[in-house]
SERO-4910 file (N, C-alpha, C, O; in steps of 0.05 Angstrom, whole numbers):
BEGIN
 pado doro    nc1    nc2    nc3   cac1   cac2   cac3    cc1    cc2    cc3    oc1    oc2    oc3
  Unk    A    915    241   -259    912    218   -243    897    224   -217    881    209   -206
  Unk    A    906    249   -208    885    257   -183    858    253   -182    846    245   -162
  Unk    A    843    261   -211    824    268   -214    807    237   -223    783    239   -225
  Unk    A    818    213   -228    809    197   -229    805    183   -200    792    162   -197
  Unk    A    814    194   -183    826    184   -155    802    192   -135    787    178   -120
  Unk    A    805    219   -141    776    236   -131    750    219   -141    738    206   -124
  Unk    A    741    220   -172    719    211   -181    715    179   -166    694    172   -157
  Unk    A    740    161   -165    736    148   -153    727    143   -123    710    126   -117
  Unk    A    738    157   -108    732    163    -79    699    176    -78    683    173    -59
  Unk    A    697    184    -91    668    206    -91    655    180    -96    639    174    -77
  Unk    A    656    163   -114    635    134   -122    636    122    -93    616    117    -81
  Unk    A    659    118    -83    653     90    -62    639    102    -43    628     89    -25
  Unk    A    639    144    -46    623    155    -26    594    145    -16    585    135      4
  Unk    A    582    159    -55    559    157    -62    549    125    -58    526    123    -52
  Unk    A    561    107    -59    560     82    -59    539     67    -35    518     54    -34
  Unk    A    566     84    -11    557     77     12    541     99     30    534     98     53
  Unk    A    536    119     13    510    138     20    483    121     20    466    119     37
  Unk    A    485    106    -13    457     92    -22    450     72     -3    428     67      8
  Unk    A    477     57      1    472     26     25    468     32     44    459     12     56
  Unk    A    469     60     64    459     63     93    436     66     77    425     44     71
  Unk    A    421     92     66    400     97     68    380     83     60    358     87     70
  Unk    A    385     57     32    377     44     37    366     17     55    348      2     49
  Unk    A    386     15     81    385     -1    101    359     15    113    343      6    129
  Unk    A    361     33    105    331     52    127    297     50    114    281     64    126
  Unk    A    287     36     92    268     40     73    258     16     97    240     27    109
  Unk    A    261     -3    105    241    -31    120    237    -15    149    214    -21    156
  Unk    A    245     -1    163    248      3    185    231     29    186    213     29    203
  Unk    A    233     56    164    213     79    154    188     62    151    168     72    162
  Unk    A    185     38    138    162     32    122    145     18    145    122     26    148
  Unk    A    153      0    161    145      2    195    143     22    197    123     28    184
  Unk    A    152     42    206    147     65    225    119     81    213    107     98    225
  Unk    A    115     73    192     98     87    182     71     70    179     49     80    183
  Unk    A     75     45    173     53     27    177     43     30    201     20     39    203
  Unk    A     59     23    225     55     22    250     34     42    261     13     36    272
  Unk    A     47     79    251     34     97    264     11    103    251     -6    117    263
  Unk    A      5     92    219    -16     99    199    -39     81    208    -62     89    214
  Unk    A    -30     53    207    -47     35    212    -70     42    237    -95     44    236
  Unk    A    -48     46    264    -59     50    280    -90     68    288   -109     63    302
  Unk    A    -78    100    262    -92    118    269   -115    112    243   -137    123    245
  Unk    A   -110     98    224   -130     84    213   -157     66    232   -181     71    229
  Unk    A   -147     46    252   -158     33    263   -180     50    285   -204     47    290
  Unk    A   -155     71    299   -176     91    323   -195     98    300   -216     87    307
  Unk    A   -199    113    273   -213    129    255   -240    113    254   -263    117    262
  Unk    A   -225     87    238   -252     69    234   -271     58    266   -295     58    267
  Unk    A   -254     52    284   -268     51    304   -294     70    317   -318     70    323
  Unk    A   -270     88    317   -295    124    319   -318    118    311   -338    115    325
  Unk    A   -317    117    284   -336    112    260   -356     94    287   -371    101    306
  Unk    A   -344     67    276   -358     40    290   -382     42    303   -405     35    298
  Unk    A   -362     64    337   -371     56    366   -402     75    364   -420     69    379
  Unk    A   -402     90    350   -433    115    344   -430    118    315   -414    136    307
  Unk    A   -444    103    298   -450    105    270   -479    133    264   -487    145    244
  Unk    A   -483    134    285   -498    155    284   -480    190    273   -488    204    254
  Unk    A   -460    193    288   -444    219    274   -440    216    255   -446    236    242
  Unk    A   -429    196    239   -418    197    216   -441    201    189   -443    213    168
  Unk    A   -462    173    215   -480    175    185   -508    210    180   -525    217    164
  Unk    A   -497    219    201   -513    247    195   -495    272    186   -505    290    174
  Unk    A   -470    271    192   -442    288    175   -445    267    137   -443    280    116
  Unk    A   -447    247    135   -456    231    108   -473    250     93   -468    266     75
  Unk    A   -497    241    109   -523    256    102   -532    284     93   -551    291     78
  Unk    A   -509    303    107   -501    323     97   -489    340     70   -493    361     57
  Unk    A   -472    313     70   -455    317     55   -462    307     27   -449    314      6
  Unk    A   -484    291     27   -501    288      1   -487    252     -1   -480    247    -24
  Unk    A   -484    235     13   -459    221      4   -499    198      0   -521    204      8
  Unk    A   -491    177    -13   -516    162    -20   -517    133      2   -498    119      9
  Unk    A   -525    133      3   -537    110     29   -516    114     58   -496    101     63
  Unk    A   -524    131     70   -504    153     92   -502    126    110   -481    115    112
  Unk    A   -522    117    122   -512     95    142   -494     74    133   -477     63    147
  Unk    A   -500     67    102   -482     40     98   -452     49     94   -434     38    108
  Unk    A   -446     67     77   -437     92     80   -411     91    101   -388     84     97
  Unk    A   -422    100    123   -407    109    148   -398     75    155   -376     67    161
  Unk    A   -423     59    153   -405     28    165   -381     25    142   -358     21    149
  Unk    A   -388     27    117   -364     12    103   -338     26    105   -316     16    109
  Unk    A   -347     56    102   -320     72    108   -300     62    147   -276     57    151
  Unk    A   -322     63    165   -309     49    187   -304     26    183   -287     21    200
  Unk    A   -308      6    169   -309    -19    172   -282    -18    160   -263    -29    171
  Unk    A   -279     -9    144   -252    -14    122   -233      9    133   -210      7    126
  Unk    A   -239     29    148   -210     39    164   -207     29    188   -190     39    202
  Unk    A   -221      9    198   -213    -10    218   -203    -23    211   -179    -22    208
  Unk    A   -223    -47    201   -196    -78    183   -179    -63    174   -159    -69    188
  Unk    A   -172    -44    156   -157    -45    147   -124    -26    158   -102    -27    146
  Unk    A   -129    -15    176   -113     -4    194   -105    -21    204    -81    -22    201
  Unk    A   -115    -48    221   -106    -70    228    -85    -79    214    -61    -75    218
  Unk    A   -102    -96    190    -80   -101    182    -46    -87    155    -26    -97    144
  Unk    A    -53    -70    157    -31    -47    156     -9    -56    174     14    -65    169
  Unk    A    -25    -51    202     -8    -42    226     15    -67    223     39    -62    220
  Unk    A      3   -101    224     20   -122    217     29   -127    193     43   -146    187
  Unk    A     23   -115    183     32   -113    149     18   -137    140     33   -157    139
  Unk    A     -5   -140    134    -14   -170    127    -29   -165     99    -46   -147    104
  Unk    A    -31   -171     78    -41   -159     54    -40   -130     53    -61   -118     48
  Unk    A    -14   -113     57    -20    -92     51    -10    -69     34     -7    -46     42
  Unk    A     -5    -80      6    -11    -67    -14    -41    -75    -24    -54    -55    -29
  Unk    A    -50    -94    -25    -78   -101    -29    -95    -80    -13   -106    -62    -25
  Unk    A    -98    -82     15   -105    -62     36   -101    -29     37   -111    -14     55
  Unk    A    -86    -21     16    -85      8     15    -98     18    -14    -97     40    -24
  Unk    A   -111     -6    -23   -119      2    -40   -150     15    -31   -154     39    -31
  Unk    A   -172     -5    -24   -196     10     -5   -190     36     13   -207     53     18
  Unk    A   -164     38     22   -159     54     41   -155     83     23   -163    106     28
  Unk    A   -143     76      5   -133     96    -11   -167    110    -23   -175    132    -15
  Unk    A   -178     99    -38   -203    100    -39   -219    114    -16   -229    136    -20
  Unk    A   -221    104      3   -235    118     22   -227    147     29   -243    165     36
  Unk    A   -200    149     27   -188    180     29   -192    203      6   -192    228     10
  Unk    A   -196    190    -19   -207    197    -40   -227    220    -41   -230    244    -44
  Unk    A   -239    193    -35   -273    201    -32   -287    227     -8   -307    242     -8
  Unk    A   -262    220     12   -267    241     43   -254    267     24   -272    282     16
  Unk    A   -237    272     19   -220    289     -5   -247    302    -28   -244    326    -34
  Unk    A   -267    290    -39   -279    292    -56   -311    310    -39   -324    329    -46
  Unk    A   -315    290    -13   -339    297     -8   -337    318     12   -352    337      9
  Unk    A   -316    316     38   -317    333     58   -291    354     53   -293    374     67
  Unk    A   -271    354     39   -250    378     35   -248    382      8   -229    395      1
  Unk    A   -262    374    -10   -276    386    -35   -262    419    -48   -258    423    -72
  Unk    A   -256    441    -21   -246    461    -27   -219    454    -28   -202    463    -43
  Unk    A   -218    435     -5   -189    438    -10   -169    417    -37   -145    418    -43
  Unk    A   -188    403    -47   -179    380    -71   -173    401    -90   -151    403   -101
  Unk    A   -193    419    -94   -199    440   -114   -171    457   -117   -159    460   -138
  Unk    A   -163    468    -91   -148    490    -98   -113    466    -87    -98    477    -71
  Unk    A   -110    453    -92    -85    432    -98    -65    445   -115    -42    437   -113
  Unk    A    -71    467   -133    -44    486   -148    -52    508   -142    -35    525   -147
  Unk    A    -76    518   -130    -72    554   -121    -66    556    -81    -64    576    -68
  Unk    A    -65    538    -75    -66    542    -47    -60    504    -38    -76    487    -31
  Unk    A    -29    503    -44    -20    475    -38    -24    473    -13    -45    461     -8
  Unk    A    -12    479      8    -24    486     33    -49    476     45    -52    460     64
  Unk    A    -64    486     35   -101    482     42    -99    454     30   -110    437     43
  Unk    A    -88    447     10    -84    411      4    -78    398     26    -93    382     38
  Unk    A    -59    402     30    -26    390     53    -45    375     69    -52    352     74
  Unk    A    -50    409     79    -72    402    109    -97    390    106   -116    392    122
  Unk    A    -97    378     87   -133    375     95   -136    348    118   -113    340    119
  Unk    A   -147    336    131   -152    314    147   -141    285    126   -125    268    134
  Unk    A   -155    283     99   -148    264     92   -117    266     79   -109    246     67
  Unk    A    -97    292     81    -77    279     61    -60    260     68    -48    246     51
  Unk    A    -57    255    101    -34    249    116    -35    211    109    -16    196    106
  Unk    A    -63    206    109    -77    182    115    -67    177     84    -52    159     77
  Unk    A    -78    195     68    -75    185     35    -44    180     28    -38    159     17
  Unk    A    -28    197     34      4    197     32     21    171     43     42    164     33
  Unk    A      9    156     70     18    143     80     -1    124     63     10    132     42
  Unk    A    -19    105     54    -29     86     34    -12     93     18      9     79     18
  Unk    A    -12    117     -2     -1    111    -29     20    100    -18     22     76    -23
  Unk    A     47    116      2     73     98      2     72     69      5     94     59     -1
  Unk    A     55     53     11     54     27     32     46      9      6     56    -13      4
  Unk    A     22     21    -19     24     12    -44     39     17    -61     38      2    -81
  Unk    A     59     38    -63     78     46    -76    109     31    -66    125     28    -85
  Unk    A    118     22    -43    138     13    -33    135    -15    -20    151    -24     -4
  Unk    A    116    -24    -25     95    -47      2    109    -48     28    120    -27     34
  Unk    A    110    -63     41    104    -56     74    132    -64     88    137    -61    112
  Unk    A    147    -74     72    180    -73     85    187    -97     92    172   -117     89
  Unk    A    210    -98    101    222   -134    112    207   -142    131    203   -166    133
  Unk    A    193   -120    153    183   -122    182    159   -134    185    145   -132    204
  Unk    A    155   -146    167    119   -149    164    110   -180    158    123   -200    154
  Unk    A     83   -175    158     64   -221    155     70   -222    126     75   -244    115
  Unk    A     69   -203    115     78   -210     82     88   -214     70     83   -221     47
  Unk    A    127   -211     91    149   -214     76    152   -242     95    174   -251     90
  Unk    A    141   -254    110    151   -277    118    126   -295    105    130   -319    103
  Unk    A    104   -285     99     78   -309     81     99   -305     44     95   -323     27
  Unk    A    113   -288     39    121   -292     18    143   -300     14    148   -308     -9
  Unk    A    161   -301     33    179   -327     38    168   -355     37    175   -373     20
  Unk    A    153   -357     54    138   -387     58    125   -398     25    127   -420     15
  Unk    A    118   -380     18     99   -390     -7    125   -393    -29    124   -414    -42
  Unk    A    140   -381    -33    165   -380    -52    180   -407    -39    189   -422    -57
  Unk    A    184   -415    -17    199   -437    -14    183   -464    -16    196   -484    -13
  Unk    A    156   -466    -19    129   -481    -27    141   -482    -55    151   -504    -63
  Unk    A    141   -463    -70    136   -466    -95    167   -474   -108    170   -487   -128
  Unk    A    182   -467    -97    208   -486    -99    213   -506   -105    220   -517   -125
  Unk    A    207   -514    -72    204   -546    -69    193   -564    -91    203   -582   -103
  Unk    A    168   -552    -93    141   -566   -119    158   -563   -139    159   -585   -151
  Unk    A    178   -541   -152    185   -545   -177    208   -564   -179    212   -572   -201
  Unk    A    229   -574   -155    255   -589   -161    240   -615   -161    248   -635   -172
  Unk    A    213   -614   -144    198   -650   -151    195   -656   -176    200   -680   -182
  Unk    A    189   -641   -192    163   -646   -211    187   -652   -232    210   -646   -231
  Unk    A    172   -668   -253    191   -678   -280    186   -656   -303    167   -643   -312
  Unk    A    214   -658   -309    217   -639   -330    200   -649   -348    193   -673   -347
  Unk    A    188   -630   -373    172   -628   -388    185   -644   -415    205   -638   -429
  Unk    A    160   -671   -419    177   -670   -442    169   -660   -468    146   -651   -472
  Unk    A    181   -660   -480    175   -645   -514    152   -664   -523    145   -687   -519
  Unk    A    141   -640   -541    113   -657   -560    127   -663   -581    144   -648   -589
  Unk    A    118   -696   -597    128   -711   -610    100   -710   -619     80   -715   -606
  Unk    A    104   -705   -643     79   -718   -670     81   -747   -682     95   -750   -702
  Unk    A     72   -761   -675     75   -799   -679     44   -800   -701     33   -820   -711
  Unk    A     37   -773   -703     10   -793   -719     16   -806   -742     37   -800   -754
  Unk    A      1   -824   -751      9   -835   -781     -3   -822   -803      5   -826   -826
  Unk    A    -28   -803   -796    -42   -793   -810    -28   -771   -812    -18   -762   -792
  Unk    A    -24   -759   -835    -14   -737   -848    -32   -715   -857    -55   -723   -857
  Unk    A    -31   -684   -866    -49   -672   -865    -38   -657   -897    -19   -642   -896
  Unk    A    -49   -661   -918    -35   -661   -940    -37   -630   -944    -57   -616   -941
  Unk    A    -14   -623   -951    -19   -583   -954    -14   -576   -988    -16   -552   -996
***
């Protein structure tokens, strides 16, 4: 009987291990939007304010149309750090973002994509993993209670509510023809 007593006590443990830490996943997922977004936005701005560095580090790097290039990559870690930061489309939003880290991964730390199982490390660190790690979570978990998303998807769910207790129930299809279709 002890031992059912224990297993029990150990559950309501584990129970209420899961319900704090899950009380912490909206408040992480801010904290992380917040500081990602942000440093998304400084990145793309950089970019922005002298398109000239980027687009001759491009140019280098073999990347194909280096000026358009350097705008779209700033352009889209600006917007899109923005809206990160408020959480406003942003699983949609980590998707370009995610992409763009990719590609920095592919074109400018290339050694370090490469050696990802001989030298995890030289991965970790490269410039783009931190940026890439924080998108995937934000498309992998979306952006938390804290955010324009979880109150535009409230709004739209109680829209679509409303519209369904108006509307008349469906009625059934009734075949009334007189014409018959002989089999």
């Amino acid at each position: 009987m002890k031992l059912d007593k224990l297993i029990v006590l150990a559950r309501a443990g584990y129970d209420l291990l899961v319900k704090g830490a899950s009380s912490l996943q909206s408040p992480l997922l801010l904290v992380i939007r917040l500081y990602w977004g942000w440093q998304f936005f400084l990145s793309g701005k950089g970019k922005l304010e002298d398109l000239s560095g980027p687009t001759e580090f491009f140019t280098t790097l073999g990347i194909p149309f280096p000026a358009f290039s350097a705008a779209l990559a700033g352009t889209t870690e600006c917007v899109g750090g923005l809206l990160l930061l408020i959480g406003l489309a942003s699983r949609l939003v980590t998707i370009p973002l995610i992409v763009t880290m990719l590609v920095a991964y592919i074109t400018a730390d290339r050694e370090a994509l490469t050696s990802i199982y001989s030298d995890p490390d030289k991965f970790l660190g490269a410039t783009p993993f931190l940026f890439l790690f924080a998108s995937v979570l934000i498309f992998v978990f979306g952006p938390g209670a804290f955010s324009v998303d979880r109150l535009v998807g409230r709004k739209v769910t109680a829209i679509a509510d409303h519209a369904a207790q108006k509307q008349e129930p469906a009625k059934p299809f009734v075949h009334d023809s007189k014409r018959a279709i002989a089999h």
